[in-house]
Biopython code that builds the backbone (N, CA, C, O; Angstrom):
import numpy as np
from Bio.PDB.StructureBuilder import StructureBuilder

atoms = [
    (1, "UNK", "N", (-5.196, 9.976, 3.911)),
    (1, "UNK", "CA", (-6.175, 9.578, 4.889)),
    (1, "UNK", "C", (-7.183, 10.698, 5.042)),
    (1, "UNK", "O", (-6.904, 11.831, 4.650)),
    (2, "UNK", "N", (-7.929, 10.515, 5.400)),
    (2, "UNK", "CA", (-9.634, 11.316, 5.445)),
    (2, "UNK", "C", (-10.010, 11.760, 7.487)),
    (2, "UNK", "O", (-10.330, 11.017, 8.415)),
    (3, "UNK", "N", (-9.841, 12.778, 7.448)),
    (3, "UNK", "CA", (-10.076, 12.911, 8.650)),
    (3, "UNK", "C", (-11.544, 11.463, 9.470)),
    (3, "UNK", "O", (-11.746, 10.850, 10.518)),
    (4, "UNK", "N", (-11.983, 11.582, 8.470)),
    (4, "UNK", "CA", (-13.854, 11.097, 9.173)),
    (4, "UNK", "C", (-13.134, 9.660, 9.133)),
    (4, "UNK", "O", (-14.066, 9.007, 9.604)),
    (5, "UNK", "N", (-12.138, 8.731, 8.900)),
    (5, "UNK", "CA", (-11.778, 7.663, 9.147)),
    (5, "UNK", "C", (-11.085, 7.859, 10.669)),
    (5, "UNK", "O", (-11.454, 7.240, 11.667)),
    (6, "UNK", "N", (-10.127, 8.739, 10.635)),
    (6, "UNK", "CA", (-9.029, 8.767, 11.653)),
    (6, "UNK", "C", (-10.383, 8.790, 13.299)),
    (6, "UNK", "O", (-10.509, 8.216, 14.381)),
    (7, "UNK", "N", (-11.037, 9.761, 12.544)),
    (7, "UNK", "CA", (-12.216, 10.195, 13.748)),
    (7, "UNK", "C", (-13.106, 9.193, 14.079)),
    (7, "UNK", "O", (-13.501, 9.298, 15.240)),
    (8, "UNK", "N", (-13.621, 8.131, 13.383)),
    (8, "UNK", "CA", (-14.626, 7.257, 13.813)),
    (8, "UNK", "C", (-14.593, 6.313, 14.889)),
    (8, "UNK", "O", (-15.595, 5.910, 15.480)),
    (9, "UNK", "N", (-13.330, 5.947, 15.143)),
    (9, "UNK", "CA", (-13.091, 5.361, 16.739)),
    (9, "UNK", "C", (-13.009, 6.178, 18.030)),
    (9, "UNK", "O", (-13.250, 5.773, 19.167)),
    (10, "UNK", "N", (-12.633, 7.379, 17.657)),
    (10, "UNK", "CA", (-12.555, 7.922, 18.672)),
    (10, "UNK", "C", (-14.127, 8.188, 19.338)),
    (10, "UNK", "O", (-14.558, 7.842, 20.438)),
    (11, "UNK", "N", (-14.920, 9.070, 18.038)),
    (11, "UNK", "CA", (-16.330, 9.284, 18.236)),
    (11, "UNK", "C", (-17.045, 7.804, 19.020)),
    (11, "UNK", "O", (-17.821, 7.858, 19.975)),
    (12, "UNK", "N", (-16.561, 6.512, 18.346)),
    (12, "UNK", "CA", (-17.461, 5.515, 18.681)),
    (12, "UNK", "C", (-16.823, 5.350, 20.076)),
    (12, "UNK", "O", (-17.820, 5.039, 20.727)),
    (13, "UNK", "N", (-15.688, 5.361, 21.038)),
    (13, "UNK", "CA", (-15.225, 5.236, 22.284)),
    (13, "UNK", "C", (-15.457, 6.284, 23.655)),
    (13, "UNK", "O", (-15.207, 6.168, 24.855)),
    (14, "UNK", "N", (-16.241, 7.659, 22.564)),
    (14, "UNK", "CA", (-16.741, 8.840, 23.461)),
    (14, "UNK", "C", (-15.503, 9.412, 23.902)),
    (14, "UNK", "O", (-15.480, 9.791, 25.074)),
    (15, "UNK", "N", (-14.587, 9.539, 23.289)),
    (15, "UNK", "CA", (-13.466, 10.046, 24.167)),
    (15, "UNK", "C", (-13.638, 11.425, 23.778)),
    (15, "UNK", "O", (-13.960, 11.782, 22.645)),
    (16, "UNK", "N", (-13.331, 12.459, 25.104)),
    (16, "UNK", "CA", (-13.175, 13.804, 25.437)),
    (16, "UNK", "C", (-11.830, 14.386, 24.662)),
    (16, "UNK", "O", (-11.710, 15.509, 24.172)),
    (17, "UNK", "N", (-10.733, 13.190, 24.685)),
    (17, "UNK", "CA", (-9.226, 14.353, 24.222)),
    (17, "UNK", "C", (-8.660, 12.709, 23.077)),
    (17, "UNK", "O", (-9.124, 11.572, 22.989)),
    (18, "UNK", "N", (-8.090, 13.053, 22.751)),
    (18, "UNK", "CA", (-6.969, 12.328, 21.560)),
    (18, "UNK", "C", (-5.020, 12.706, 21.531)),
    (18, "UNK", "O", (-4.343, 13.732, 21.591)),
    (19, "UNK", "N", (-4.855, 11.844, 21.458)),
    (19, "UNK", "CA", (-3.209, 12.146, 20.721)),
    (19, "UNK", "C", (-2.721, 10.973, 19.403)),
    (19, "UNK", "O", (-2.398, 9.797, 19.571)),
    (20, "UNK", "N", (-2.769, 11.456, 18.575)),
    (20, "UNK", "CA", (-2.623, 11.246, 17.567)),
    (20, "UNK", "C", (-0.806, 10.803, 17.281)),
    (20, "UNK", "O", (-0.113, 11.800, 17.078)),
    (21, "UNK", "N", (-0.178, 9.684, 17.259)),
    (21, "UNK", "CA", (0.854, 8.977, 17.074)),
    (21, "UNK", "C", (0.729, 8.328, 15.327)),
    (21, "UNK", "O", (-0.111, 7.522, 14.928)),
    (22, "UNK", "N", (1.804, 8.953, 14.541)),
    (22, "UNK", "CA", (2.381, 7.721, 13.656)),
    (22, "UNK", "C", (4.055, 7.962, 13.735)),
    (22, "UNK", "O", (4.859, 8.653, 14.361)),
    (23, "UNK", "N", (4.036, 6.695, 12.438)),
    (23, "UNK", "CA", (5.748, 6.676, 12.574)),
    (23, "UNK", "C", (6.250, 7.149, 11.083)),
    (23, "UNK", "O", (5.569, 6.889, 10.091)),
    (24, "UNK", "N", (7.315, 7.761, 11.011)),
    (24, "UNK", "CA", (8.378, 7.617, 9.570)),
    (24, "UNK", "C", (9.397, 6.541, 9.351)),
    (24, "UNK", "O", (10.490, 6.358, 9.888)),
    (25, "UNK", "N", (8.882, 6.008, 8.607)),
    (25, "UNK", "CA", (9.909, 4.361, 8.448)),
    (25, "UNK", "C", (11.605, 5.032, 7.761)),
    (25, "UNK", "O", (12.643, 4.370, 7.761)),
    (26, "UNK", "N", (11.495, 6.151, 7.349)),
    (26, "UNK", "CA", (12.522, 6.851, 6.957)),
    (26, "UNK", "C", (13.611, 6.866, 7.484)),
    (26, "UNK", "O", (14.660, 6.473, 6.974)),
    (27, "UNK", "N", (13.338, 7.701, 9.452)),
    (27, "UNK", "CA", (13.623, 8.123, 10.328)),
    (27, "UNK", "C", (13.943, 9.560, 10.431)),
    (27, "UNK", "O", (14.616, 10.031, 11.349)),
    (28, "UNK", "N", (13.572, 10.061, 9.716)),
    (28, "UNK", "CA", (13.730, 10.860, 10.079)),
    (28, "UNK", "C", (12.508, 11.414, 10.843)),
    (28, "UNK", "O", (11.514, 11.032, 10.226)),
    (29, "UNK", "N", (12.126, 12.194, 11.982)),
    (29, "UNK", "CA", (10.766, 12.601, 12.478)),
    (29, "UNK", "C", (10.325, 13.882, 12.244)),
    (29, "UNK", "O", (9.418, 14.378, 12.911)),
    (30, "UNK", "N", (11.134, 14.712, 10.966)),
    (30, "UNK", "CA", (10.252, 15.741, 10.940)),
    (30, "UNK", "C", (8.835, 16.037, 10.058)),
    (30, "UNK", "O", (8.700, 15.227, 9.140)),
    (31, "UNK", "N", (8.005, 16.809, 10.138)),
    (31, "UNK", "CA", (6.859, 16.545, 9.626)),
    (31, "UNK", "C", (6.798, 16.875, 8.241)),
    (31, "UNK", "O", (7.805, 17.336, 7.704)),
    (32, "UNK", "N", (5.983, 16.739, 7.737)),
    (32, "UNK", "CA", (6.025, 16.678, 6.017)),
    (32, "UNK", "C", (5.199, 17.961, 5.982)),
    (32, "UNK", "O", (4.702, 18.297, 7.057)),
    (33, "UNK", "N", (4.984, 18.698, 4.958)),
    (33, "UNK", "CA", (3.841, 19.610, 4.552)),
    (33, "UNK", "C", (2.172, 18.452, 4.520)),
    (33, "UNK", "O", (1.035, 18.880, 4.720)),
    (34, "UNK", "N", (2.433, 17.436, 4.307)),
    (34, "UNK", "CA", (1.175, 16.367, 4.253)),
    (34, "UNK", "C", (0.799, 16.359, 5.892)),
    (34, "UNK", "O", (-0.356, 16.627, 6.223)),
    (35, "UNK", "N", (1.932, 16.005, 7.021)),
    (35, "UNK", "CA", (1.807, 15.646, 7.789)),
    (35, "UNK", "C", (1.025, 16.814, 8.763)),
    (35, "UNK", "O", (0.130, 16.538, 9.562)),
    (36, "UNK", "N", (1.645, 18.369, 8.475)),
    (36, "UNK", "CA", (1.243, 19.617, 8.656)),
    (36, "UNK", "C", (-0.471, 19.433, 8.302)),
    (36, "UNK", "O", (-1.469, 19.399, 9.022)),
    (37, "UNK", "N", (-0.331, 19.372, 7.359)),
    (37, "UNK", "CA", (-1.639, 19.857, 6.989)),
    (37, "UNK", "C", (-3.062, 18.905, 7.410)),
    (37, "UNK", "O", (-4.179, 19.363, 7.654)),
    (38, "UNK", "N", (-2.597, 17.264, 7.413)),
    (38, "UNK", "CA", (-3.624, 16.180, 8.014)),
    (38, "UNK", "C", (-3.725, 16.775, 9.108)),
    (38, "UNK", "O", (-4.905, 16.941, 9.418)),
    (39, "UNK", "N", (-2.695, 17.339, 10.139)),
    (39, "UNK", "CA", (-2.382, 17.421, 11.083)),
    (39, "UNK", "C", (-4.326, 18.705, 11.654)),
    (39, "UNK", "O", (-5.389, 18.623, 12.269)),
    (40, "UNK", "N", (-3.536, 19.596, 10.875)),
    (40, "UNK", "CA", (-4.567, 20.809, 10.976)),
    (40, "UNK", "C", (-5.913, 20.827, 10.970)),
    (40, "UNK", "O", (-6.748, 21.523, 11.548)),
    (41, "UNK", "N", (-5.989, 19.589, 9.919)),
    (41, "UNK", "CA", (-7.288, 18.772, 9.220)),
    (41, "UNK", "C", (-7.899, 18.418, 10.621)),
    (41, "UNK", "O", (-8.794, 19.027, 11.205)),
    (42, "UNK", "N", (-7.312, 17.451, 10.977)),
    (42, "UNK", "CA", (-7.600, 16.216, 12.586)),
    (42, "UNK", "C", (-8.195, 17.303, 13.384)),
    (42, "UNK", "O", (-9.398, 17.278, 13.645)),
    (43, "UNK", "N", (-7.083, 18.683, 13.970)),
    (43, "UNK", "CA", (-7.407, 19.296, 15.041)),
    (43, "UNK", "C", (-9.113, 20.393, 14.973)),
    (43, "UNK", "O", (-9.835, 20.725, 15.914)),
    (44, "UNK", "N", (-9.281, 20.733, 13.266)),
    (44, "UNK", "CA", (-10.609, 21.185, 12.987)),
    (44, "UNK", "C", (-11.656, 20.665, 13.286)),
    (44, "UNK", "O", (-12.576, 21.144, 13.948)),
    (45, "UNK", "N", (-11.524, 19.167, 12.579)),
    (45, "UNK", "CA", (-12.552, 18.345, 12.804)),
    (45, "UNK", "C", (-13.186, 17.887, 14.429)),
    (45, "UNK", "O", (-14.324, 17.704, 14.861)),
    (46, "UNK", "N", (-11.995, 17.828, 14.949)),
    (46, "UNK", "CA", (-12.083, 17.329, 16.110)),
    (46, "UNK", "C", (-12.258, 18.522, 16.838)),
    (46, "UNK", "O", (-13.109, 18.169, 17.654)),
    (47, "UNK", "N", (-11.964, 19.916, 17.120)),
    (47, "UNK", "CA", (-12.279, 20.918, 17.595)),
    (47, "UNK", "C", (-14.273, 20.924, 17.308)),
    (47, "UNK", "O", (-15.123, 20.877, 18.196)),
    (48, "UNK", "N", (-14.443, 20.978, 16.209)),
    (48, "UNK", "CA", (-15.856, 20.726, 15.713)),
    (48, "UNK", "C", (-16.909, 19.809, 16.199)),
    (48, "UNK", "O", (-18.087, 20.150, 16.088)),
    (49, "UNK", "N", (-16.589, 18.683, 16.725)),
    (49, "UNK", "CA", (-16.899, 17.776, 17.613)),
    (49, "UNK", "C", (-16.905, 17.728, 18.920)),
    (49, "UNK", "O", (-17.595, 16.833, 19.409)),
    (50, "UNK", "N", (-16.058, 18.777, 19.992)),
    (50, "UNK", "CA", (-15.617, 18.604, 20.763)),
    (50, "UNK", "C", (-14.816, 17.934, 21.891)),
    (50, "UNK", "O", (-14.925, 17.886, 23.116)),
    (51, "UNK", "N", (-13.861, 17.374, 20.865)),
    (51, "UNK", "CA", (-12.762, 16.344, 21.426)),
    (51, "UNK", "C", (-11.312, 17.240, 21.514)),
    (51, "UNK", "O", (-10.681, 17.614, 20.525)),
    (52, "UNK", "N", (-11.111, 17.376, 22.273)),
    (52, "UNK", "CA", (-9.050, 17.734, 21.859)),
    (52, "UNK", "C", (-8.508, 17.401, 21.809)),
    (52, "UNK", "O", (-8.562, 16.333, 22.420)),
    (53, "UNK", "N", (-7.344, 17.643, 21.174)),
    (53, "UNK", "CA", (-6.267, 17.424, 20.510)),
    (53, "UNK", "C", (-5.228, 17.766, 21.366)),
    (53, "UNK", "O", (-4.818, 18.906, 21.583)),
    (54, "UNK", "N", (-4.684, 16.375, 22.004)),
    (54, "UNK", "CA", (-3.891, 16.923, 23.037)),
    (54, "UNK", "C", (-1.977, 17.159, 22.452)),
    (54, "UNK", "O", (-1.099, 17.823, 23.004)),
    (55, "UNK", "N", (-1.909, 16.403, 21.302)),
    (55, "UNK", "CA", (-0.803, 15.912, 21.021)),
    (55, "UNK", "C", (-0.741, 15.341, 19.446)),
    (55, "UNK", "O", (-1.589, 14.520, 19.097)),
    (56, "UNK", "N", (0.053, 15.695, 18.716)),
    (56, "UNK", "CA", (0.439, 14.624, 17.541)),
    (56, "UNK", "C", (2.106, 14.280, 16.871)),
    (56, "UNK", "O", (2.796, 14.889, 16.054)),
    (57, "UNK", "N", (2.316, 13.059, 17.632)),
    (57, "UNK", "CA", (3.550, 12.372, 17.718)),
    (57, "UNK", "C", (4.198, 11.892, 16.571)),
    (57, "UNK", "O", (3.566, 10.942, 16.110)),
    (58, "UNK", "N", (5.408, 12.220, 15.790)),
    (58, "UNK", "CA", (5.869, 11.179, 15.272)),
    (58, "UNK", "C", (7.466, 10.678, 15.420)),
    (58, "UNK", "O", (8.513, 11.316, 15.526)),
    (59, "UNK", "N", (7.239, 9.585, 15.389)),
    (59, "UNK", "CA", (8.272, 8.724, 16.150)),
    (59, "UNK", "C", (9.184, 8.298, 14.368)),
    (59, "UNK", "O", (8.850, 8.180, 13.189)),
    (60, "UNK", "N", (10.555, 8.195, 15.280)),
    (60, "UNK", "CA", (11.236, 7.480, 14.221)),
    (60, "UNK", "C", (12.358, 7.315, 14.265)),
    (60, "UNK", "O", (12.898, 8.255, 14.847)),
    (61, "UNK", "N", (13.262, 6.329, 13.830)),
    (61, "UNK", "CA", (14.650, 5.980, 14.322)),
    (61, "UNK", "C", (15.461, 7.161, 14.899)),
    (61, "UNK", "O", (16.177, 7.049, 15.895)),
    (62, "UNK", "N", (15.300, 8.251, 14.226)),
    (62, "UNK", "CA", (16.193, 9.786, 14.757)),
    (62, "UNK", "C", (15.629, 10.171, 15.743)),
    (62, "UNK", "O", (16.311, 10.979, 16.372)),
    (63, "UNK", "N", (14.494, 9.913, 16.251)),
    (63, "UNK", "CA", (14.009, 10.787, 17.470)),
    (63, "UNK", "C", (12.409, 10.686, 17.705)),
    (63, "UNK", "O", (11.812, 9.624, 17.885)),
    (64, "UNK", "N", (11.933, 11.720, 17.678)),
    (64, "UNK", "CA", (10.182, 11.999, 17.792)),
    (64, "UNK", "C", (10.279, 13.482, 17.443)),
    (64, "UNK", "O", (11.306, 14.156, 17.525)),
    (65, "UNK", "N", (8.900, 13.968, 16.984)),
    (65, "UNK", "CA", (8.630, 14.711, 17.035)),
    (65, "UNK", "C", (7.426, 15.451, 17.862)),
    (65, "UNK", "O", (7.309, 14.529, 18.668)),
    (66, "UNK", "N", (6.442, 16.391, 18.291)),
    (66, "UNK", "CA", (6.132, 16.661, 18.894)),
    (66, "UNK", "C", (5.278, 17.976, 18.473)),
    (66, "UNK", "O", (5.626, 19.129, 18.726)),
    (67, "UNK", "N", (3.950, 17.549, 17.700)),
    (67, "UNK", "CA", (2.854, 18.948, 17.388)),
    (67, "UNK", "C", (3.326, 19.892, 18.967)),
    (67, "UNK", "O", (4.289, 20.643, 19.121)),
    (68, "UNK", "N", (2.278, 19.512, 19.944)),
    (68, "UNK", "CA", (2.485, 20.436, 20.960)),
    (68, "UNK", "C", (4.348, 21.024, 21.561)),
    (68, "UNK", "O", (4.555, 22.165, 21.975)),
    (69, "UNK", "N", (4.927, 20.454, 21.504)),
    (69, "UNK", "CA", (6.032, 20.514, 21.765)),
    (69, "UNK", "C", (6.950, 22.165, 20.909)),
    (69, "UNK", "O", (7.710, 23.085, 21.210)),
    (70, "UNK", "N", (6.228, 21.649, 19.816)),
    (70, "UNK", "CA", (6.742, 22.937, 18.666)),
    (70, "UNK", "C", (5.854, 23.650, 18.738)),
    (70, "UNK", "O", (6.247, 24.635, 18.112)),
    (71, "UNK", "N", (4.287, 23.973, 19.291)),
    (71, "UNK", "CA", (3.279, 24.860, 19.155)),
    (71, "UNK", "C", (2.804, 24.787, 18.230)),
    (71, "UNK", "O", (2.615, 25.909, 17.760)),
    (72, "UNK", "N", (2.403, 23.889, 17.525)),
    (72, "UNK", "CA", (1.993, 23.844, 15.876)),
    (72, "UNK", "C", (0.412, 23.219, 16.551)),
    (72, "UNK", "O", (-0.593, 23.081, 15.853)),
    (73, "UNK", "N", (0.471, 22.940, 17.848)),
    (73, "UNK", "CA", (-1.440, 22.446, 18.161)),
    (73, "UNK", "C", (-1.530, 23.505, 19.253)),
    (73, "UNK", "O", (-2.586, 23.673, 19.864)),
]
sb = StructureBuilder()
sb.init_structure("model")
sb.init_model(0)
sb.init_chain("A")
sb.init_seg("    ")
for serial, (resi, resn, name, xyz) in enumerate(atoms, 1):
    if name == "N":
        sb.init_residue(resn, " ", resi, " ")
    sb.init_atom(name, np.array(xyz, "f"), 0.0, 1.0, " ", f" {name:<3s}", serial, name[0])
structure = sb.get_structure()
């Protein structure tokens, strides 16, 4: 995924902050090096814009995970 997709609703709704939710059909919820790094991607872009990044969730039969939670945002 391309940050400037993930970003275009938000930009078009004017929103000030974001939290960013997907799921692992796996279950397991820990993050991938992909997931890390989109992750980092989102919070640049969107730092650049001036929106924040309040949160990025992923959910999944084992649990959730939690960007802010671990300090990784």
């Amino acid at each position: 995924m391309h940050p400037r997709e993930v970003i275009k609703p938000i930009i078009k709704e004017s929103a000030a902050s974001v939290i960013f939710i997907h799921n692992h059909p796996s279950g397991d919820p820990e993050p991938s090096s992909d997931d890390i790094e989109i992750t980092n991607r989102l919070c640049k872009s969107c730092s650049i814009l001036g929106i924040s990044v309040l949160d990025h969730i992923i959910v999944a039969e084992g649990g959730y995970f939690s960007f802010k939670q671990k300090q990784l945002i």
